[in-house]
C-alpha positions in Angstrom: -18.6 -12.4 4.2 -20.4 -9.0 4.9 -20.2 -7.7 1.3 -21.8 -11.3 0.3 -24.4 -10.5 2.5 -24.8 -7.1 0.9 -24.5 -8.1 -1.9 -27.7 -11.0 -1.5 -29.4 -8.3 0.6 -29.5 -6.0 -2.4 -30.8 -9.0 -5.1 -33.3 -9.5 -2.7 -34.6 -5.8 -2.8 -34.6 -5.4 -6.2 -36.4 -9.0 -6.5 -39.2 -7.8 -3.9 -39.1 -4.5 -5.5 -39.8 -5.3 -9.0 -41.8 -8.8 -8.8 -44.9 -7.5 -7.4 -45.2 -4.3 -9.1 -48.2 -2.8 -10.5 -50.3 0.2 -10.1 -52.6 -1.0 -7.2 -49.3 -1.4 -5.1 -48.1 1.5 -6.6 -51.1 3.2 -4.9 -51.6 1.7 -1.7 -48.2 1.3 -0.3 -47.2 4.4 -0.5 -50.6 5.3 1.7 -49.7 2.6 3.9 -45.8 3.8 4.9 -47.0 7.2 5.2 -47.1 7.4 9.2 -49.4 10.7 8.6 -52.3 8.7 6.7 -52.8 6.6 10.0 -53.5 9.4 12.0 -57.0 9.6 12.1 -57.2 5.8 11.7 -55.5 5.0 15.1 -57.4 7.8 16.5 -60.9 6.2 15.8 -59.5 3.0 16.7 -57.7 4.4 20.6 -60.9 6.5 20.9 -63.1 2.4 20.4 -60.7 1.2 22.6 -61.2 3.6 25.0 -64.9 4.0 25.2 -64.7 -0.1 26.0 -61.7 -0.5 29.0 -60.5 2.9 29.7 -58.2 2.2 32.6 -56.6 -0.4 30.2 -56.6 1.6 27.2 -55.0 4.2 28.9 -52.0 1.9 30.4 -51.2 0.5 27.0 -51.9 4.2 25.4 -49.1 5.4 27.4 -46.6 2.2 27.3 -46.8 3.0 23.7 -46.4 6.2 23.6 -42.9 5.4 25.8 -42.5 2.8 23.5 -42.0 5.4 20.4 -40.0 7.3 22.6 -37.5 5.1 23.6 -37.5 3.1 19.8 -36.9 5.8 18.0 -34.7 8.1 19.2 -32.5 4.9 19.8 -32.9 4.2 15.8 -32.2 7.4 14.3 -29.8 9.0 16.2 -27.8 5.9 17.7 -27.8 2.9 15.0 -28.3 4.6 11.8 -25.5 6.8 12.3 -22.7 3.8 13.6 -23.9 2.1 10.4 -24.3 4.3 8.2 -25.9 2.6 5.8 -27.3 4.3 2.8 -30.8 3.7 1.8 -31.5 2.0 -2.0 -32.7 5.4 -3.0 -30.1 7.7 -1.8 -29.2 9.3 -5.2 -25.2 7.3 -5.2 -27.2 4.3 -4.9 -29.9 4.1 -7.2 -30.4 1.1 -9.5 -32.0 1.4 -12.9 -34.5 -1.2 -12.8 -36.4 -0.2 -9.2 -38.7 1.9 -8.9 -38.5 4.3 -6.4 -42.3 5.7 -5.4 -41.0 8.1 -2.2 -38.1 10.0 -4.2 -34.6 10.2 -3.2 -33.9 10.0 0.5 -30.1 11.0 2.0 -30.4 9.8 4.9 -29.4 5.9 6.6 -31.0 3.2 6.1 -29.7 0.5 8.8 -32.1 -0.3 10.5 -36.0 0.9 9.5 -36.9 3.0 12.2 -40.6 2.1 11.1 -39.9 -1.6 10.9 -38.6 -1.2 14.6 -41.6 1.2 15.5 -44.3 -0.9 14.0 -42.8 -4.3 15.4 -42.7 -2.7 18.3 -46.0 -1.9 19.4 -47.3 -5.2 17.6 -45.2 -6.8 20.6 -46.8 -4.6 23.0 -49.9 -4.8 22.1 -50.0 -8.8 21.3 -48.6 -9.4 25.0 -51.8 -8.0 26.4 -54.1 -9.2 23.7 -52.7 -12.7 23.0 -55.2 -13.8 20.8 -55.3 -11.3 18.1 -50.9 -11.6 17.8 -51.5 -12.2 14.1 -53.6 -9.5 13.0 -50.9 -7.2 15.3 -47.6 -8.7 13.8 -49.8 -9.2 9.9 -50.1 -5.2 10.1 -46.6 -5.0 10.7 -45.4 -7.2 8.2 -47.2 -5.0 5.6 -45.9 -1.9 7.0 -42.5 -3.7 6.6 -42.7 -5.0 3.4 -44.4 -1.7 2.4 -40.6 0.0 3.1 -38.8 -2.3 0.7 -41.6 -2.5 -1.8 -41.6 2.3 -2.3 -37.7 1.6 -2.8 -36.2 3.1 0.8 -35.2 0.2 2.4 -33.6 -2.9 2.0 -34.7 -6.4 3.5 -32.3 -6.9 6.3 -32.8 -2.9 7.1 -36.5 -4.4 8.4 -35.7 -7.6 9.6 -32.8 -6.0 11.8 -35.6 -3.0 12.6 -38.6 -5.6 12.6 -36.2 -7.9 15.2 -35.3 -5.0 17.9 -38.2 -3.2 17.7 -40.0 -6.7 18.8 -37.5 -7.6 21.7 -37.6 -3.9 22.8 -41.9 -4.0 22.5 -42.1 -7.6 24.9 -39.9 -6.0 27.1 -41.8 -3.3 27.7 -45.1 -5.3 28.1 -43.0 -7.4 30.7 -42.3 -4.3 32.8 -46.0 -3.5 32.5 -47.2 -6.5 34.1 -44.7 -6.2 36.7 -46.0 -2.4 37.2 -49.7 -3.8 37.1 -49.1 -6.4 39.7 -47.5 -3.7 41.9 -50.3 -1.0 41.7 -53.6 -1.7 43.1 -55.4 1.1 41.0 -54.6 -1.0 37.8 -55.2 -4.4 38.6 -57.5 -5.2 36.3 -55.4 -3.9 33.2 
């Protein structure tokens, strides 16, 4: 049953893969999985943010910041390495007619730790800002699809990542309203 799953997952990938392709995607997803290209991006944006509610801003700065640190670290050295997956470009894997636009990787695959990141903070940040959830969790269904579509993951590596990442984001915004009704100096985050 596992190896039918597999097996689908990795029809599915080379259909997502291949379907869309063309140069404009060729161009921009690579920019878009790239965590350095939104540096200065999310900068401009926290700095916005900031000028606007700075005792809020800095709350949810800082839940996300522990966010990253607890995601990650959980992703790459804990679940990649019990399921030790290989990614669709790791050189034993490759299949002729993908196209691979980030090279050859080596290391796992199961699950994407930027599927879990991204999915992540969208929970986070849609708990305090309810009404803009779409635009949170749209962003990170790009960043998402953006793994499977440069070749280095397959679907269920970012539903799987996309899924925890989410739980593990709500969480966290639950414990930050239970921290904001418990410190006076914050109330109004």
């Amino acid at each position: 049953m596992l190896s039918d799953l597999l097996m689908r997952d990795e029809k599915l990938f080379v259909l997502l893969n291949t379907i869309l392709s063309n140069r404009i995607f060729d161009f921009l997803f690579p920019l878009i999985t790239d965590v350095d290209s939104w540096i200065v991006p999310a900068g401009i944006a926290i700095w916005f943010f900031y000028r606007k509610e700075k005792k809020k801003a800095l709350f949810i700065l800082g839940l996300s910041i522990l966010l990253v640190a607890i995601t990650d670290p959980i992703c790459v050295r804990i679940l990649k390495p019990f399921f030790h997956r290989l990614r669709p470009c790791h050189p034993s894997m490759v299949i002729d007619q993908v196209h691979y636009l980030m090279g050859r990787k080596t290391s796992y695959s199961f699950p994407s730790a930027h599927a879990m990141n991204i999915f992540a903070q969208a929970a986070l940040f849609s708990g305090f800002y309810p009404k803009r959830w779409g635009y949170f969790f749209g962003f990170a269904c790009i960043i998402g699809f953006s793994r499977i579509y440069v070749g280095v993951h397959y679907p269920l590596d970012v539903f799987f990542g996309a899924i925890f990442g989410a739980c593990c984001g709500w969480l966290l915004f639950i414990i930050g309203q239970k921290i904001i009704k418990r410190k006076p100096g914050i109330q109004n985050v």
